[in-house]
Wavefront OBJ file of the C-alpha trace (Angstrom):
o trace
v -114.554 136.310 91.837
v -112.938 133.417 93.365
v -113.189 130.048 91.503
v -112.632 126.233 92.793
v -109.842 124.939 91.107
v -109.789 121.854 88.910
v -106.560 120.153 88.850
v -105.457 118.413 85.753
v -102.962 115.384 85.494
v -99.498 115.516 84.259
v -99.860 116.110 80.335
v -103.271 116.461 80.378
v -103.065 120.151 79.444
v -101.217 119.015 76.226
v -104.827 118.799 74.011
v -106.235 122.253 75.859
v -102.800 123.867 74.961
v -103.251 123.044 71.349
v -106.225 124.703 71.217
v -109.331 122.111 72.284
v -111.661 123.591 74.938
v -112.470 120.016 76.124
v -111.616 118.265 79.460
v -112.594 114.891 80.130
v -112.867 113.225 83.348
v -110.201 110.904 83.177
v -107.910 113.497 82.934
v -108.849 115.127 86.490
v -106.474 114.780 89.671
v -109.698 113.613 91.573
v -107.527 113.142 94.566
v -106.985 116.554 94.585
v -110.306 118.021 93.078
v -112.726 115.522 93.360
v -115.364 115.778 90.865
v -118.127 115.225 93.488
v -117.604 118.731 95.041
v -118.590 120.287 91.465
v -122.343 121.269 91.373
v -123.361 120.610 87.329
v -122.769 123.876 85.212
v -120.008 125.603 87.984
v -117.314 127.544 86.708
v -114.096 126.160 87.919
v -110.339 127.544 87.427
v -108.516 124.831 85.587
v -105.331 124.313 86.612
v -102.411 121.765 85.376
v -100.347 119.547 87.424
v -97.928 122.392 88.511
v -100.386 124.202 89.284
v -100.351 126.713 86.273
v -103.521 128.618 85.727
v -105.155 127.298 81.998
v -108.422 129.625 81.898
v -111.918 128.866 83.066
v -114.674 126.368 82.045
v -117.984 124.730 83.373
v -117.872 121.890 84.683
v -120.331 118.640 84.809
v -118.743 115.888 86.989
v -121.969 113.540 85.164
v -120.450 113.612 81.639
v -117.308 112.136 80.468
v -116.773 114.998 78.918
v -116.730 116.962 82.198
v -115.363 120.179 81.417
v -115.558 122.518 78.638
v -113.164 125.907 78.662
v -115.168 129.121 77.973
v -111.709 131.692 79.127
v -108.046 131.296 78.818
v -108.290 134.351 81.057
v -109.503 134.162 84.261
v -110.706 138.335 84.276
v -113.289 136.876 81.381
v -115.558 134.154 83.471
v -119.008 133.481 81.199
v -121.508 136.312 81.606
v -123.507 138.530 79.918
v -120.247 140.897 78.982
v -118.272 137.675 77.779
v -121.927 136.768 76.016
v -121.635 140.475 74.142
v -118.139 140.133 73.348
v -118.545 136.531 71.646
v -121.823 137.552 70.048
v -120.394 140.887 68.588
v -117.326 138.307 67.312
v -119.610 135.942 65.709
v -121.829 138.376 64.362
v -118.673 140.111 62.298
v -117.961 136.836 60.584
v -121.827 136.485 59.220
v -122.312 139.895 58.327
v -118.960 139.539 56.067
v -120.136 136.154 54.804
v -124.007 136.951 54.182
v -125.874 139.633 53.141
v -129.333 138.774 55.321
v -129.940 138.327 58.795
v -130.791 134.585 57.936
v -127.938 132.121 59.223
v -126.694 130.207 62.512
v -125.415 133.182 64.419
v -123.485 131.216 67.177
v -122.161 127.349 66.536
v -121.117 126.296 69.679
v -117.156 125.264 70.510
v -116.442 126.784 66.797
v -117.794 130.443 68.187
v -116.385 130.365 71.578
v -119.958 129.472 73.409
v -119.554 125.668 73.776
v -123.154 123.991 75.014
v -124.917 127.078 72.799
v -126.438 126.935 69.221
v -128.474 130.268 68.247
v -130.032 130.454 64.488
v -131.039 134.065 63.173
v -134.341 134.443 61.199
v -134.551 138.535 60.658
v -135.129 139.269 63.972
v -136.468 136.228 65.146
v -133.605 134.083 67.560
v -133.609 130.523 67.958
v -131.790 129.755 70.770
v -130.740 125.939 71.885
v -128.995 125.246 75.006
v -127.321 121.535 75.518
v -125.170 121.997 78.807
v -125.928 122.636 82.317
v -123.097 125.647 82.481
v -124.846 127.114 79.705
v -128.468 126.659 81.326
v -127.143 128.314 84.146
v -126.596 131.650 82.441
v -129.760 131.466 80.210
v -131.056 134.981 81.495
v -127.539 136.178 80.512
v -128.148 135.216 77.248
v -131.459 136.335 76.746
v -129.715 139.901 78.301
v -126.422 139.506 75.530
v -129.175 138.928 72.426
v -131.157 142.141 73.377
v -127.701 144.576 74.436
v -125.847 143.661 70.529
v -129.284 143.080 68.498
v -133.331 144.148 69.004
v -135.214 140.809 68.805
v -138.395 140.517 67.460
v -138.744 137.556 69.608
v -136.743 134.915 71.479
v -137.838 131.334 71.923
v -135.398 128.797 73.575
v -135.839 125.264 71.818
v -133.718 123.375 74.633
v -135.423 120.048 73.913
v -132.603 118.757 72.306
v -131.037 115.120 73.487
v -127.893 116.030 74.683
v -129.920 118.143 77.877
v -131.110 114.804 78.821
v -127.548 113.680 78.962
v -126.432 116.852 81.271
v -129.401 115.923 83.541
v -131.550 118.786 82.207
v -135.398 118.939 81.345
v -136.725 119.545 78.090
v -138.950 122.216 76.760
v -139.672 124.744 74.683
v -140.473 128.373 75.683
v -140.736 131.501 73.948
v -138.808 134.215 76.860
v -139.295 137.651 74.649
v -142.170 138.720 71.883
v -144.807 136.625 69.663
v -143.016 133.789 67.395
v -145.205 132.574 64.374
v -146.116 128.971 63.855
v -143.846 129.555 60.602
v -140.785 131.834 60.794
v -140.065 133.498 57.716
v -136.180 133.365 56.458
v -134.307 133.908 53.181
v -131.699 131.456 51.880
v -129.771 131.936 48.607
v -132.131 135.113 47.484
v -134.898 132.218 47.890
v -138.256 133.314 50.416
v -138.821 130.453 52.382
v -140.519 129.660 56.097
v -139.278 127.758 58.666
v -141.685 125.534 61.726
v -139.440 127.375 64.651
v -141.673 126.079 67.437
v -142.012 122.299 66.496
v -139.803 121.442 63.955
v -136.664 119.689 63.939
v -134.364 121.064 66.174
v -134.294 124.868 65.245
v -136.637 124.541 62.621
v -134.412 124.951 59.532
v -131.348 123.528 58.353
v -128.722 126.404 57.150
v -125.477 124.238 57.367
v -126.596 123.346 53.506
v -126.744 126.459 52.072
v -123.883 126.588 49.904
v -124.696 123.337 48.782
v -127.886 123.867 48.051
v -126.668 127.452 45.832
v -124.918 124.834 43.974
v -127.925 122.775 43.207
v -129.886 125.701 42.262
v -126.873 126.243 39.139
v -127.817 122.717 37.929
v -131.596 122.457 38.018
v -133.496 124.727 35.035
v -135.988 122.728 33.257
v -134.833 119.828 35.074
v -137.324 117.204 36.832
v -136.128 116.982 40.796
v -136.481 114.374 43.610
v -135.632 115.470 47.227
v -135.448 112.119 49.622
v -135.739 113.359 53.554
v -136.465 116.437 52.038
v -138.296 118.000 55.516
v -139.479 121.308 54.811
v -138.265 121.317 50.673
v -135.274 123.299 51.526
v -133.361 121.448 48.609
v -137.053 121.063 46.675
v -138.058 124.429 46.964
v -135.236 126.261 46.011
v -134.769 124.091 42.893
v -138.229 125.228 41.569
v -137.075 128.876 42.501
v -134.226 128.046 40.720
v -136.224 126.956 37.167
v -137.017 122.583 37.873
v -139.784 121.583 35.844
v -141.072 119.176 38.385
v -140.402 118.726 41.771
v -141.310 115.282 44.237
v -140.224 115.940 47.741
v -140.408 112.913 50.098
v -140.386 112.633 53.921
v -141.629 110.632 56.449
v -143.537 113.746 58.232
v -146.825 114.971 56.902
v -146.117 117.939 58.598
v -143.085 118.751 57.040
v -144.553 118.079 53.846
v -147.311 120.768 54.619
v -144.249 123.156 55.080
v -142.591 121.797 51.709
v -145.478 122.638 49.612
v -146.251 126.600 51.468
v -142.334 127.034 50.524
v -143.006 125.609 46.809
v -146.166 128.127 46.682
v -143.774 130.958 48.047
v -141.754 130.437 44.995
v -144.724 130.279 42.469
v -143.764 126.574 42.452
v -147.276 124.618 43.781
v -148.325 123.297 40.593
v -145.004 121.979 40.087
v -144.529 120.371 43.804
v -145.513 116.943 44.612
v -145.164 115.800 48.187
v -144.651 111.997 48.845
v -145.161 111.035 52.829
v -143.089 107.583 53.659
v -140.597 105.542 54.096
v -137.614 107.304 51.477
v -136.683 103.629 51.067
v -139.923 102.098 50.515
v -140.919 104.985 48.064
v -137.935 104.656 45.790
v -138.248 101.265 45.758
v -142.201 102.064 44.201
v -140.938 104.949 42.454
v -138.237 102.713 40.465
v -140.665 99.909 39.929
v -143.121 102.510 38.191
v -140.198 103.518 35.695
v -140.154 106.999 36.742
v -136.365 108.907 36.058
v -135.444 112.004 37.389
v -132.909 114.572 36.053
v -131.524 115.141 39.508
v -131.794 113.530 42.820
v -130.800 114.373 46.117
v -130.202 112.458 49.254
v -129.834 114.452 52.569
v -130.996 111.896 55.058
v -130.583 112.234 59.163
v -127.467 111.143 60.159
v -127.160 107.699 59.855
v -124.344 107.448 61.975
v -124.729 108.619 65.581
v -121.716 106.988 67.514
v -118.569 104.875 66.287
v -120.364 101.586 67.013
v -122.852 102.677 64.449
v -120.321 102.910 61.222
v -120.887 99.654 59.788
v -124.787 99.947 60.003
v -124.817 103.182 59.157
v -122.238 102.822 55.628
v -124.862 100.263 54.712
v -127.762 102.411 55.078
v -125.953 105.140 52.707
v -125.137 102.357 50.593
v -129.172 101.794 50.237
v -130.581 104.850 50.011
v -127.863 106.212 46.747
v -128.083 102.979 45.195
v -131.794 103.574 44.952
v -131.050 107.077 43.842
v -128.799 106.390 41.421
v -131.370 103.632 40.004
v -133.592 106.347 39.916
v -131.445 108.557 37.729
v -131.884 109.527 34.066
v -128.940 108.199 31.437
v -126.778 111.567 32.374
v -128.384 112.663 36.198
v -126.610 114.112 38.697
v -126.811 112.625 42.532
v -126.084 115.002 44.852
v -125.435 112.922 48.039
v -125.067 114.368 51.579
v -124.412 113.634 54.813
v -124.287 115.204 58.447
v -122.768 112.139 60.252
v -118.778 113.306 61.133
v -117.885 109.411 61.933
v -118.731 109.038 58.140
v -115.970 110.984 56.213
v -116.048 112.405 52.980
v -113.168 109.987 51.399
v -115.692 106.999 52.877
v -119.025 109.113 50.862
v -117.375 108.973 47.698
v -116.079 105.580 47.885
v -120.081 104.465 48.846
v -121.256 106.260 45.453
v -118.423 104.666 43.383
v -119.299 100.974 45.246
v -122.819 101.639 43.912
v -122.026 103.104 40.524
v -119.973 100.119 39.724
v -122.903 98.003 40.820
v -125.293 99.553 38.719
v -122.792 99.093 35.749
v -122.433 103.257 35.718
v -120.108 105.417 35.122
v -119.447 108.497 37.565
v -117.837 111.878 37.937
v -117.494 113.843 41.099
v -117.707 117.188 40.052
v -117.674 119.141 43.193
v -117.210 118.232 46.964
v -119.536 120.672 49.269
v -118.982 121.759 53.154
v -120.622 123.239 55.641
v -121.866 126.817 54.943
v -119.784 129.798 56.980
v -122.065 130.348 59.735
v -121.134 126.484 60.485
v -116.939 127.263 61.083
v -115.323 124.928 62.104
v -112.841 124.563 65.120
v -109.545 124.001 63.813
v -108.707 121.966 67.127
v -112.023 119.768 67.517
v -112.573 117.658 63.870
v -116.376 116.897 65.511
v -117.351 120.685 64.156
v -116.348 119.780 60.854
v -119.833 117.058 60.211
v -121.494 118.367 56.699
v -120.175 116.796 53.314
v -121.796 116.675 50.092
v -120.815 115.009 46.947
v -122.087 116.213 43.428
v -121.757 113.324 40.986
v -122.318 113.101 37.728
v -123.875 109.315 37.112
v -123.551 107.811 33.137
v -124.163 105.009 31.312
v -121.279 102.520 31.878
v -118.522 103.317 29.505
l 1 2 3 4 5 6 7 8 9 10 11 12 13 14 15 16 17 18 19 20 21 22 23 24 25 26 27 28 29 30 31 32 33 34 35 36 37 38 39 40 41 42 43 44 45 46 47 48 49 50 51 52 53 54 55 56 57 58 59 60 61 62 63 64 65 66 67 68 69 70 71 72 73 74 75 76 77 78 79 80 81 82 83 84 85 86 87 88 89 90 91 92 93 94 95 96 97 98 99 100 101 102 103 104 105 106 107 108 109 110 111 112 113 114 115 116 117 118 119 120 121 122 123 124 125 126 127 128 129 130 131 132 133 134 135 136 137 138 139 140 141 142 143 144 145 146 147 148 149 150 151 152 153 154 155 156 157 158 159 160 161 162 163 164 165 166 167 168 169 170 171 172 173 174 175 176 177 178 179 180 181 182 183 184 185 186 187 188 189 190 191 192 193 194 195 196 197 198 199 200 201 202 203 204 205 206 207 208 209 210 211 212 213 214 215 216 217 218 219 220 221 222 223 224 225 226 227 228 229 230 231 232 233 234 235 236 237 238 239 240 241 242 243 244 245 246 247 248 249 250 251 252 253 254 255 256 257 258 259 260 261 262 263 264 265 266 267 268 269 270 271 272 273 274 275 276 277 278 279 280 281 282 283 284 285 286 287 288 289 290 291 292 293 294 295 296 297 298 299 300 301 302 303 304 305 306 307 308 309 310 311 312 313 314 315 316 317 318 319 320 321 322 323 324 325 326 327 328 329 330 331 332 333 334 335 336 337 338 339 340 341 342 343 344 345 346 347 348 349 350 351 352 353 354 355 356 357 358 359 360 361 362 363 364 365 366 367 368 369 370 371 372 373 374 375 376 377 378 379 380 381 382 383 384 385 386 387 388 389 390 391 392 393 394 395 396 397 398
């Protein structure tokens, strides 16, 4: 198969050399491959300035991040064998890291499949697409899921905004079997049931789930608050884990709904409370009614979306953990998250200690928590590393 060639300037081949899988379009000869000729999701032969063959990627000459390299070998273009092959390689790593089909199965760049995000519920796959060179092999994909596993169902949730960015529609469309309105999963030996078809994004969250086992160690008997908790997949697997009382709070009624089936899955409804609102506004109520909680955690959106929101977005986790920590018992433990990579960890913990110090507090980090193993990250691209949490320990002042 005979691929157009896309011609890189001099030293531009430095960053793909060293492992990234990213091309941007500044770093295209244009004079000599001009990104016009490209049709949106093609897969080109990239080339440096001498001329020396660097492997293949799709191309988008729409996105300043035009390319994205799916070979180093130019035998390998993206198909349904290259699917197989990457599928059978990221399916090794969960099934040494997990012990039930429940986890992300493919995580884009980090699993070879850039533009591709696939989350495993038993037999149920969750498949997202975000680029136009993945869109273009969608059947291929559908192909690759039934050759290495035997789906129950598939059900592409390529609504995501990124498509819009790529120039591609959004919707939602169930290609193979029956999906339920609630997909059933397992998470840290916890039953639990995820909104596949209109939840957020995939429907469930599993780049937590480490964090969340940690939780679970610190919760028995304990009264629990869970701000943006979604579908209660902090809230419900503390009252699996022993909490006396758990308040989950979100914005969506919906989600809420979801919260409380998951609490009653894990003989937990008559210690559940759902709060629908404003996380802000309710802890603000919460803390003027004198109520203290043993534990509280914050695992809000990301607050941070692009570099030009980091001073915004440090204030808004300022807010939201100084109410938490307000909200705290005399020796509670926050345990504060985040999902937004321009917000590093160092940058987390020196937020809680601002706020600590504040409050006239003392604190402790006792443990710093990643993203879970289905989430790996790409040693050459820091944007896969995203997910920190913080477990502190918040005193009187002392």
């Amino acid at each position: 198969m005979n691929f157009q060639p896309l011609i890189l300037n001099a030293g531009a081949e430095k960053r793909l050399r060293a492992g990234h899988v990213w091309i941007y379009s500044n770093e295209i000869n244009t004079q000599l491959s001009p990104l016009k000729q490209f049709e949106a999701g093609e897969q080109v032969c990239v080339q440096d300035a001498r001329g020396k063959v660097l492997g293949l990627a799709y191309v988008n000459p729409n996105n300043l991040i035009c390319g994205r390299l799916i070979s180093r070998d130019i035998k390998y273009p993206l198909d349904r064998s290259l699917l197989v092959h990457r599928l059978n390689i990221a399916l090794a790593l969960r099934e040494r890291c997990f012990s039930e089909n429940c986890y992300r199965l493919v995580y884009g760049e980090s699993d070879g499949l850039p533009g591709l995000v696939i989350d495993r519920f038993y037999d149920i796959f969750v498949v997202q697409i975000s680029t136009a060179g993945m869109e273009r092999v969608k059947a291929d994909i559908v192909d690759a899921l039934n050759k290495v596993f035997t789906p129950q169902a598939i059900l592409l949730r390529n609504d995501g905004k990124m498509r819009a960015l790529e120039g591609l529609d959004s919707y939602v469309e169930v290609v193979q079997g029956e999906v339920p309105e609630l997909a059933p999963l397992s998470e840290n030996g916890v039953s639990l049931v995820a909104p596949v078809l209109d939840g957020q994004k995939t429907g469930w969250f599993y780049d937590h789930r480490e964090n969340r086992a940690r939780m679970m160690s610190l919760v028995k008997g304990k009264r629990v608050l869970d701000l943006f908790s979604y579908v209660g997949g902090w809230g419900a697997q503390a009252l699996a884990a022993g909490a006396s009382e758990v308040i989950c709070v979100d914005a969506s009624q919906t989600a809420l709904d979801v919260a409380a089936e998951n609490a009653r899955l894990n003989q937990g409804e008559t210690r559940f409370k759902g709060l629908k609102g404003d996380a802000f506004d309710i802890c603000k109520a919460l803390t003027a009614e004198g109520e203290r909680f043993d534990v509280v955690v914050v695992d809000p959106p990301a607050f941070i979306q692009r570099r030009k929101d980091i001073r915004n977005g440090e204030r808004a986790y300022s807010r939201i953990n100084n109410f938490a920590m307000r909200l705290l018992s005399r020796d509670g433990v926050l345990v504060s998250g985040s999902c937004s990579m321009h917000l590093s960890q160092e940058s987390l913990i020196d937020i809680l200690r601002g706020n600590s110090r504040e409050l006239d507090r003392s604190a402790q980090v006792f443990a710093l928590g990643h993203q879970g193993a289905d989430h790996p990250m790409h040693p050459a691209i820091p944007e896969t590393n995203y997910l920190k949490a913080c477990f502190m320990r918040v005193l009187p002042g002392y």
